[in-house]
C-alpha positions in Angstrom: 91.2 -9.4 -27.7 89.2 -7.4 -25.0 86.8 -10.2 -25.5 89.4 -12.4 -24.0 90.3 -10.0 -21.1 86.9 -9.3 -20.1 86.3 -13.7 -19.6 89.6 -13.9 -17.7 88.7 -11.4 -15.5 85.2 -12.7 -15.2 86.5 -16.4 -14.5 88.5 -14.8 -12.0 85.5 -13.0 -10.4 83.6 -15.9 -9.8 86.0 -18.2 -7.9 86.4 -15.3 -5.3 82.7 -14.9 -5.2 82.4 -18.9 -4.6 85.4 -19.2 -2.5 83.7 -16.2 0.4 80.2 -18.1 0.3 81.9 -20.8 0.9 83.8 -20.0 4.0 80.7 -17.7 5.2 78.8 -21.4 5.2 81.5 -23.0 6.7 81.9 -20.5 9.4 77.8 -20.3 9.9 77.8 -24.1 10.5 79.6 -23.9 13.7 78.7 -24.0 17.1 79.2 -20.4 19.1 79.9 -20.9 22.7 78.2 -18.1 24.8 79.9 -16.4 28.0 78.4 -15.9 31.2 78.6 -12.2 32.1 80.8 -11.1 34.7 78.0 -9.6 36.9 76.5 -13.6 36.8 79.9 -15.3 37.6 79.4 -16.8 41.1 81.8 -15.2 43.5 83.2 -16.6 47.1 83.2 -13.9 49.7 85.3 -14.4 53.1 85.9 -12.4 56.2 89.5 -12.6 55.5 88.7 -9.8 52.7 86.3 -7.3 54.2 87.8 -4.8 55.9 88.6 -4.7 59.7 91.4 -3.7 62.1 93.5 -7.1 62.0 96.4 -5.3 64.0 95.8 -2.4 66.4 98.8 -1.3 69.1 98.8 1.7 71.2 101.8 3.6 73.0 101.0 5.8 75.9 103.1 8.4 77.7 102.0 11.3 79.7 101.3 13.7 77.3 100.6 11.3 73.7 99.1 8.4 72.4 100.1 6.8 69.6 98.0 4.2 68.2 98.8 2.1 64.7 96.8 -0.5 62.6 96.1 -2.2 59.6 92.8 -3.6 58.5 94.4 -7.2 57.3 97.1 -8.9 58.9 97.3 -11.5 56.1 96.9 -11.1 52.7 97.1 -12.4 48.8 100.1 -11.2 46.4 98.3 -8.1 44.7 95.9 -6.9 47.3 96.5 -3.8 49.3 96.8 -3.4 53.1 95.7 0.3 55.0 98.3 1.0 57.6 97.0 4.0 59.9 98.9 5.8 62.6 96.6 7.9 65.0 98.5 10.8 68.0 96.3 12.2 70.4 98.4 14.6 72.2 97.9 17.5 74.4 96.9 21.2 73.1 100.5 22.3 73.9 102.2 19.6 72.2 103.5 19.8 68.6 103.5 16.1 66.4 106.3 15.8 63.6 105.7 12.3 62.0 108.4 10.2 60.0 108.9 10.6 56.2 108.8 7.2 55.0 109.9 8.0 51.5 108.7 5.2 49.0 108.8 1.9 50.5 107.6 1.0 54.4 108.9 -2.6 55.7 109.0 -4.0 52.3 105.6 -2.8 51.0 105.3 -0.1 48.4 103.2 2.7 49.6 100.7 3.6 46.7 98.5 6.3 48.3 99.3 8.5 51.5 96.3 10.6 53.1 96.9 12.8 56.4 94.6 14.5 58.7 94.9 16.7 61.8 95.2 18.6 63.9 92.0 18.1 65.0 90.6 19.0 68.3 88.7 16.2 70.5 88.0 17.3 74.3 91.1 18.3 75.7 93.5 16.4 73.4 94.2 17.0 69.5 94.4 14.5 66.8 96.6 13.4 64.2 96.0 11.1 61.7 98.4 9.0 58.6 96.9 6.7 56.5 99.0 4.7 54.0 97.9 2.3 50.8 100.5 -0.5 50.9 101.1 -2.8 48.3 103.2 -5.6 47.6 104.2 -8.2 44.8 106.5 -11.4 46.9 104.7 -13.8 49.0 106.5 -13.3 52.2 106.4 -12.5 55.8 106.8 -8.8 56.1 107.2 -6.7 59.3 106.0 -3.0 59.2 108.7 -1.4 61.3 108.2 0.9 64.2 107.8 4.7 63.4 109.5 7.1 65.3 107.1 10.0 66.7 108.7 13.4 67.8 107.1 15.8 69.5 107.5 18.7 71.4 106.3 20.3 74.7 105.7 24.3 75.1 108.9 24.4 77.0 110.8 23.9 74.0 111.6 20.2 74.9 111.4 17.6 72.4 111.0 14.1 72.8 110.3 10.7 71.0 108.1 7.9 70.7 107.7 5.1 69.2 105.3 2.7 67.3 105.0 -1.1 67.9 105.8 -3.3 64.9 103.2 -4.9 62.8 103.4 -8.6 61.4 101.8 -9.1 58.3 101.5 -12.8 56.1 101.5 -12.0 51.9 100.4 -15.1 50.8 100.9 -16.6 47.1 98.1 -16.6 44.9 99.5 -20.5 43.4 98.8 -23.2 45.4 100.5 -27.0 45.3 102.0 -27.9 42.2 101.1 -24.4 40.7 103.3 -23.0 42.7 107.0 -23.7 41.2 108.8 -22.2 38.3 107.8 -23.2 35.3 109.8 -22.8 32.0 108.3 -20.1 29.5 106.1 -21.8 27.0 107.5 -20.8 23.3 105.3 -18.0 21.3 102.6 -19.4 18.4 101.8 -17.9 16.0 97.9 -17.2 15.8 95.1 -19.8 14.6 94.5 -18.7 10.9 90.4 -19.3 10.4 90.0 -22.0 7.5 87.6 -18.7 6.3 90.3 -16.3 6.2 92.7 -19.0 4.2 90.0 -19.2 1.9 89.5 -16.0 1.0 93.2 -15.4 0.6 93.1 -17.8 -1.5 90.6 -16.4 -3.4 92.4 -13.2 -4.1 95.3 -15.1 -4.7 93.6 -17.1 -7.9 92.4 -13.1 -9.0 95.7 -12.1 -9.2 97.1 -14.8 -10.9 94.0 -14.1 -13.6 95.0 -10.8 -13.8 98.5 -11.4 -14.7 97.5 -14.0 -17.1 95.2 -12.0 -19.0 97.8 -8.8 -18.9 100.2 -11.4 -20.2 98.2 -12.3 -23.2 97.2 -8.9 -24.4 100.7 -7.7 -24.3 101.7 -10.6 -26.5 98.8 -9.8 -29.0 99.6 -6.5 -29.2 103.8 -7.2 -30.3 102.4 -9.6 -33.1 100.3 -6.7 -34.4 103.6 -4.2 -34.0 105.2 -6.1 -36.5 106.7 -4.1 -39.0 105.7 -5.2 -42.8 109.0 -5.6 -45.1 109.4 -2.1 -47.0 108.6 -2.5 -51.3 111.9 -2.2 -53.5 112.9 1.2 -55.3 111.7 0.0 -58.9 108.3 -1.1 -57.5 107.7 2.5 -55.8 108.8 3.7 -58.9 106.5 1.6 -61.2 103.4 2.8 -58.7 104.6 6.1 -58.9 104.7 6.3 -62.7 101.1 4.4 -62.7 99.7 6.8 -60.6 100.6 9.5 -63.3 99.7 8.1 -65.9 96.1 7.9 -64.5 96.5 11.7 -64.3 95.9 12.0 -67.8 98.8 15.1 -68.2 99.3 13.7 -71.6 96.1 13.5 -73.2 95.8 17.0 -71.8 98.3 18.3 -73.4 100.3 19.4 -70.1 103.2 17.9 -71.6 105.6 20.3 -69.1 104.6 19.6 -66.3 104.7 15.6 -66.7 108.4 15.7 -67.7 108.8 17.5 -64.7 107.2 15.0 -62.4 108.4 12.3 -64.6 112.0 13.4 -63.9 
């Protein structure tokens, strides 16, 4: 019986062994494509993208300057644009600058950095720098910003920024650009190496039941419970078995009408 169990299993064994060299040779055979590192990839470089003041505007009263920017005037869907508001203003003169909250003109703003006052001859300067970002291809206009400032008299007063035009381009071009339908999901690619060795396992496991099957069938047909022997058979052993005592011949004649009875 273990004999048995011990070839199933080993039958079992060796088409899993032969089924993984097989795919390993399969999968050795062919060809590897190599890919070209990032840091090798040719890349196209424009003056569009390096930065410079695209837009610059400057308001001038008597006592402030305001002067506003941004380094592109006309970008990609993705890329970010720096929009910088500069105040020179007199010593006297106190600068309160808009809160602009989340959003500026349509863009999101990303990053905010702020600088000032800071003295430069007789004036002092202010300084807002904003990350803007923004996901429509569009024509966007950053819209004035209100500047408020006050004089040592107590006076207040406001100016006010010129508005900046800026072109957000799509990254699709032609026939790329429309609205396509959404593909359906697939599944993944199963490697003709991975069926193989599920297949593999598969044939161990059906070996394995196989030989558990047979060994609990051997093992009920040796359960089997012999028929009992009738009463006058037991009792004709029984009597044999004392006669081979020898209680008689020994003169113990007691005792084997006791047993006898």
């Amino acid at each position: 019986m273990k004999q048995w169990l011990k070839t199933i299993v080993l039958i079992g064994v060796f088409f899993a062994v032969a089924a993984c060299l097989y795919a390993q040779t399969d999968n050795d055979s062919m060809p590897t494509v190599k890919q070209q590192p990032l840091d090798e990839q040719p890349s196209e470089e424009t003056t569009e993208n390096q930065p410079s003041i695209a837009e610059k505007f400057a308001h001038t009263d008597q006592l402030v300057t305001v002067t506003t920017q941004v380094n592109r005037a006309k970008i990609q869907i993705g890329d970010s644009i720096i929009y910088r508001i500069e105040v020179d203003a007199a010593e006297n003169v106190q600068i309160t600058f808009p809160e602009f909250g989340e959003f500026l003109g349509g863009f999101a703003i990303t990053d905010f950095q702020q600088d000032g006052p800071v003295k430069t001859g007789r004036f002092q300067r202010w300084v807002r720098q904003y990350t803007l970002d923004v996901y429509v291809s569009e024509h966007y206009v950053i819209p004035p910003a209100r500047i408020t400032y006050q004089l040592a008299n107590g006076e207040q007063q406001q100016i006010f920024t010129q508005p900046i035009f800026v072109a957000v381009d799509s990254v699709l071009t032609g026939a790329d650009a429309g609205i396509r339908a959404i593909k359906p999901v697939q599944a993944p690619a199963v490697s003709r190496r991975t069926k193989m060795v599920i297949t593999a396992i598969i044939g161990v496991l059906l070996f394995a039941v196989a030989g558990l099957v047979v060994v609990l069938w051997v093992r009920k047909l040796r359960q089997r419970v012999e028929p009992s022997l009738p009463a006058h058979i037991i009792a004709l052993h029984a009597l044999q078995e004392l006669r081979r005592r020898g209680l008689v011949e020994n003169g113990q004649f007691k005792e084997y009408y006791f047993l006898v009875s």
